[in-house]
C-alpha positions, 0 to 999 in steps of 0.5 A: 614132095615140095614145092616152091612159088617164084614170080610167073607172067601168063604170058610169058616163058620161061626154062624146062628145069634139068637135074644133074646126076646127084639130084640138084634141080636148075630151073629159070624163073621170071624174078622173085617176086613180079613179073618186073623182076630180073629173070633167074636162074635157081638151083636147088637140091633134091629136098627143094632148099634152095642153092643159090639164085642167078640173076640175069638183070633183065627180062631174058626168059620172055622169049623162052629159053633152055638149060644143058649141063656138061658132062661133069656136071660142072657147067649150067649152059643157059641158051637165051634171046639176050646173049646166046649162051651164059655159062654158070658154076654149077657149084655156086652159080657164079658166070663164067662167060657169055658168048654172043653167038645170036638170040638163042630161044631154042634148045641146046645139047652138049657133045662130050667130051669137050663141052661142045655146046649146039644150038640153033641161033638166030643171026642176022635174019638167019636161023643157023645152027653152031657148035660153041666150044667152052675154053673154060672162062671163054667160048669160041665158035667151033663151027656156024651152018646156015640153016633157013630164013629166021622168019620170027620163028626163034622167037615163037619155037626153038629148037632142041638140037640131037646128037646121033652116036656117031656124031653127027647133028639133026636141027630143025626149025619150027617152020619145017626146015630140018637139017643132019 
């Protein structure tokens, strides 16, 4: 139906792209033009125009990365190695905030209501899993379990975090760690 070329590295990583629930389509990029280029966000709608562009500032899609969306609709979370997460106004792609919870190369999923961002960061040498609160223009730590000994592995797998229907949480590690 369309497509669209921005900058890509063989050797690097970039976002799985979500769609929100009228079709528009957020996706990270490694810049616009080169590989050299500050990494992206994009939004663009159903038919491939595109919305707005965020850029980063610096190389952050290279050790991978992952976006979730509230509820609402109304927040882009993007999990990356740099600041952990980086919430984004969906409707013009202005930053919110950042939280510096550990170098976030996983998945992350948010737990309505609340937007309850979960994730599993690296901190300190440590693989652990958090529930990020968002306050709206801030986001405070709602809860930090650690998980097993990083051992490089946020920067070779993430983790993409389940929510089970009766709220508890099921987080692994890609070097065979699991934990609910």
């Amino acid at each position: 139906i369309w497509t669209r070329t921005f900058a890509t590295v063989a050797s690097s990583e970039g976002c799985q792209p979500v769609v929100d629930d009228s079709g528009n389509i957020y996706s990270g990029f490694d810049g616009l033009s080169s590989g050299i280029d500050p990494d992206i966000v994009v939004k663009f709608s159903s038919d491939g125009s595109t919305n707005w562009v965020y850029s980063f500032g610096s190389d952050i899609w290279g050790n991978r990365g992952a976006f979730a969306l509230s509820p609402d609709n109304s927040t882009l979370y993007c999990c990356n190695p740099n600041t952990g997460i980086t919430a984004l106004n969906t409707s013009d792609g202005t930053k919110k905030w950042d939280a510096n919870c550990g170098s976030g190369s996983g998945g992350c999923v948010v737990g309505a209501p609340g937007n309850i961002i979960i994730g599993v960061f690296g901190v300190g040498g440590v693989a652990t899993a958090k529930g990020i609160q968002d306050n709206g223009s801030t986001a405070s730590t709602l809860w930090s379990v650690p998980l097993s000994p990083e051992a490089g592995w946020l920067n070779a797998s993430g983790s993409n975090p389940t929510i089970l229907t009766n709220g508890d949480v099921i987080v692994e590690t890609a070097d065979g760690y699991i934990a609910r």
